[in-house]
N, C-alpha and C positions, 0 to 999 in steps of 0.2 A: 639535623643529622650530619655528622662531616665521617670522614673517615671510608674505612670499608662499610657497605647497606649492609644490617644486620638480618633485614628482611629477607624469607624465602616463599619458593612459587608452594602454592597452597592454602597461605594465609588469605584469611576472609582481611576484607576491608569496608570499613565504616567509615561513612560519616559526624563531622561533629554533632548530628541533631539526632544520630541513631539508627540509620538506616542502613542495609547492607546496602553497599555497592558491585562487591562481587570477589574475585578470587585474585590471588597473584597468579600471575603462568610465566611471569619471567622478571629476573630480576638482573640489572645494572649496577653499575656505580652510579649513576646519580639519578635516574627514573628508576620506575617498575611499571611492566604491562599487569592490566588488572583486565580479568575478562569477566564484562557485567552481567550481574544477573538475572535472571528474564530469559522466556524465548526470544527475543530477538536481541539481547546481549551483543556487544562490540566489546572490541578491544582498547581500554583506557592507557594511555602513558604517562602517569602521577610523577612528577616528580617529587626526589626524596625529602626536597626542602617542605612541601607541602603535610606533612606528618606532624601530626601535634605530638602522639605520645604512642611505646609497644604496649602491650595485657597481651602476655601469655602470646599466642601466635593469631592475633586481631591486630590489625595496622589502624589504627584510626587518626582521620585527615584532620585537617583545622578550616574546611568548610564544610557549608550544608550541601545537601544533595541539591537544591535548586542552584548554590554557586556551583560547585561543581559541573552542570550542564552548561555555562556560557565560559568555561574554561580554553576550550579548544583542544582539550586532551586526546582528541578523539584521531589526531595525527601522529606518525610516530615521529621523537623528536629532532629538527634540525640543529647544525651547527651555532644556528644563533640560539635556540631555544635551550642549547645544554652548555650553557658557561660555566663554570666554577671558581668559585670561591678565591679559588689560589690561582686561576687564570690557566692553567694548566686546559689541554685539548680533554674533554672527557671520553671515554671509552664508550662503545655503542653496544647496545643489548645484546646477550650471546644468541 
């Protein structure tokens, strides 16, 4: 994904093996917070590089739900964590 995130808070998001992971609640220029599903649900910070392909208003990643847990997503992201592409400072989640 480069550009403006086409993605908005709302969207369910999947994994690539089919599994919900949960909702968007906030969207960036170069993450989105995703708040997982379950009761005891947290809040994920996916970055946008991590997106295989859109369907309609379904995000789906390009790992499974077991990668996705040794991710570290579960922090929201640092200075080093959000570089871009073009090197530019990225913008932090509103």
């Amino acid at each position: 994904m480069s550009g403006r995130n086409p993605i908005r808070a709302g969207w369910e998001v999947h994994s690539n093996d089919g599994h919900q992971i949960g909702s968007v609640s906030d969207v960036g220029e170069d993450f989105f917070r995703v708040r997982e599903s379950g009761f005891f649900g947290h809040d994920l910070y996916i970055p946008a590089t991590s997106v295989a392909t859109l369907r309609g208003e379904v995000v789906y990643l390009n790992l499974s739900r077991d990668e996705i847990g040794s991710t570290g997503w579960e922090s929201q992201p640092t200075e080093s964590r959000r570089e871009t592409e073009n090197g530019d400072e990225p913008k932090p989640l509103a």
